[in-house]
N, C-alpha and C positions, 0 to 999 in steps of 0.2 A: 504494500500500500504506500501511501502516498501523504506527507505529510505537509503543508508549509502555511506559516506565517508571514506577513507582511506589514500587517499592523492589528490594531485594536489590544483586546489585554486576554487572556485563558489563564479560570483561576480554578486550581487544582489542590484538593483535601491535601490530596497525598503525594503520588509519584507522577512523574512523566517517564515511562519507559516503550521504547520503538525496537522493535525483535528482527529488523530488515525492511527492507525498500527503501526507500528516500525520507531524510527530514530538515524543512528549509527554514531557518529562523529568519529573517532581515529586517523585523521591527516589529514593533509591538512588544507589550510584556505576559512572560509567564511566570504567573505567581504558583510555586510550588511548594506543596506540605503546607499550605496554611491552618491546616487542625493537626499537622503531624502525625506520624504513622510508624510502624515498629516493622523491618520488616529485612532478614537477614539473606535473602535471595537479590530482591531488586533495591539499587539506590534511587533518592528522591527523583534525579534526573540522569536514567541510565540508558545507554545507548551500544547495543550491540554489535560485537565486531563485523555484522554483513550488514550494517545499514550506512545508506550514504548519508554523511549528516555536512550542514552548512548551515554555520553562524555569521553573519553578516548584517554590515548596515547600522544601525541604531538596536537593534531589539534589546530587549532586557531580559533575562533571566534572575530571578528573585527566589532565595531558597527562603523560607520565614520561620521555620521549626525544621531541626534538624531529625533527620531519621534515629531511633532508638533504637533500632536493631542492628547487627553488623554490617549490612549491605554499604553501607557509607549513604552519601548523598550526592557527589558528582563521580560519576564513572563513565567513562569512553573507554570503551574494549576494544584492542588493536588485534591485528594476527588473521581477522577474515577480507571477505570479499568488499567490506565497504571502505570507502574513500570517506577523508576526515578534513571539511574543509571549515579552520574558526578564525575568521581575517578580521571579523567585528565583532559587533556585541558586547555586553557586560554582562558578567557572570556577577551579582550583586548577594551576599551572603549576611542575613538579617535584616528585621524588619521593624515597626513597634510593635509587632507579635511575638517577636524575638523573645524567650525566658531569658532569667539570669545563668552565668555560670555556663552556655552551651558551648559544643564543640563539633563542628562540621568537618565531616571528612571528606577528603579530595585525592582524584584518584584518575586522573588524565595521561597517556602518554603522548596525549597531543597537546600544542602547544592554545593557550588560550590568548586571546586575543585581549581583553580587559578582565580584571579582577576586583572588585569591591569589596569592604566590609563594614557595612554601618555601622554606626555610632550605638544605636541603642542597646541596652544591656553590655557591649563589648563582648557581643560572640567570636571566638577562637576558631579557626584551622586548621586542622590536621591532615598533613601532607602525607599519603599513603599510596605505599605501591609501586610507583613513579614518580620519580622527581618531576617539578611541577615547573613549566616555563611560561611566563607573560611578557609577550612582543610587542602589548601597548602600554595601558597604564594601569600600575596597582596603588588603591588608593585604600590608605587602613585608616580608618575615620576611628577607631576602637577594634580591642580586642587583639590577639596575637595571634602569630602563624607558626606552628609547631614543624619546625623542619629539620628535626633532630632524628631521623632515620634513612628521609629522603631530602633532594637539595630545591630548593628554591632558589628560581634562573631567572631574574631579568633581562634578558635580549639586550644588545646594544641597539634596536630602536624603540627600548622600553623607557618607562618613565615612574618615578617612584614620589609618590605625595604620602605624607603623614602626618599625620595630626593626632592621632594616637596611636598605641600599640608598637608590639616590636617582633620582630622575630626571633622565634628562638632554634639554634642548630645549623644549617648550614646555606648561605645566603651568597649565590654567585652572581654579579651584575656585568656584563659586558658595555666595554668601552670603543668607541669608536677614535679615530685618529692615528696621525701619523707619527713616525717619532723612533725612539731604540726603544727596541723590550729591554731590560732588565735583567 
C-alpha cells in the first residue's frame, strides 16, 4: 500500500507502523502516542526494512508519550528491499503531554534530517542500536540525549542550538574547511 502526507495534521493514540510499500511525509504533522501505549514488538513510529519511506519538506513528526514497552519509539529497519529517503522534516520528541522524568528511544540507521526536543517536562533520549546522525539541525530546548553506548553524529552540514540539556557519552560533530589536520 501506499502511504503519503503533504499537509494537514494525523493524530494517533499510539503507533504509526508501515510493514512495506511506500510512505511519503512532506508536510503536515503526525502527532504520535498521544494517550501512549506499551508495546515490545512495534515502536511508536516504526518503519520496516521493505518499505520505501520519505521524509521531506516541512512535515512534522511529534512523539508526545513515549512507548513503555521495549519496542522503542523511533525505529527504521535497514537490510530489506526499501529505500530510506529523510532530507527534511522534524523528528520533534515531547509535547505539553509530555510526563515528567521520560525517556524516548531512538533507533535509526539512517540518517535524520532535523531533531527536536521540547522544553516541556525535559524529556531524555536514548540513543539505541545505531549511532544516530542529524544532517540538519538539532535543537535541545530540554532534557538530555543519552549516547553512552551509541554515538551521536552531527554532519558537517548540521547545526547544533541549545538552550537546554546536554548530552551524555559520545558526541561527534563534523567540520567543514580547509586547513592541516592535526
Amino acid at each position: 500500500g501506499t502511504f503519503e502526507m503533504t499537509g494537514g495534521e494525523l493524530n494517533l493514540a499510539a503507533r504509526f507502523y508501515v510493514s512495506g510499500g511506500v510512505a511519503t511525509i512532506s508536510g503536515g504533522t503526525v502527532n504520535l502516542s498521544t494517550l501512549g501505549h506499551s508495546n515490545s514488538t512495534y515502536a511508536s513510529f516504526h518503519i520496516s526494512a521493505n518499505t520505501d519511506l520519505t521524509v521531506s519538506g516541512s512535515a512534522q513528526i511529534i512523539f508526545h508519550n513515549p512507548n513503555s514497552g521495549s519496542a522503542g519509539d523511533l525505529f527504521i529497519v535497514s537490510g530489506g528491499s526499501g529505500t530510506k529517503n529523510i532530507s527534511g522534516g522534524t523528528f520533534i520528541f515531547g509535547s505539553n503531554s509530555t510526563g515528567s522524568n521520560v525517556e524516548f528511544v531512538v533507533n535509526s540507521p539512517f540518517s535524520l534530517s532535523n531533531l527536536t526536543i521540547n522544553s516541556h517536562n525535559s524529556p531524555g533520549i536514548l540513543i539505541s542500536g545505531n549511532d544516530l546522525t542529524i544532517n540538519g539541525q538539532l535543537t535541545m530546548n530540554g532534557g538530555n540525549i543519552n549516547a553512552s553506548s551509541q554515538n551521536l553524529i552531527v554532519g558537517s552540514s548540521g547545526d547544533i542550538t541549545r538552550n537546554s540539556g546536554f548530552v551524555t557519552g559520545n558526541l561527534q560533530r563534523g567540520i567543514t574547511g580547509s586547513g592541516t589536520y592535526l
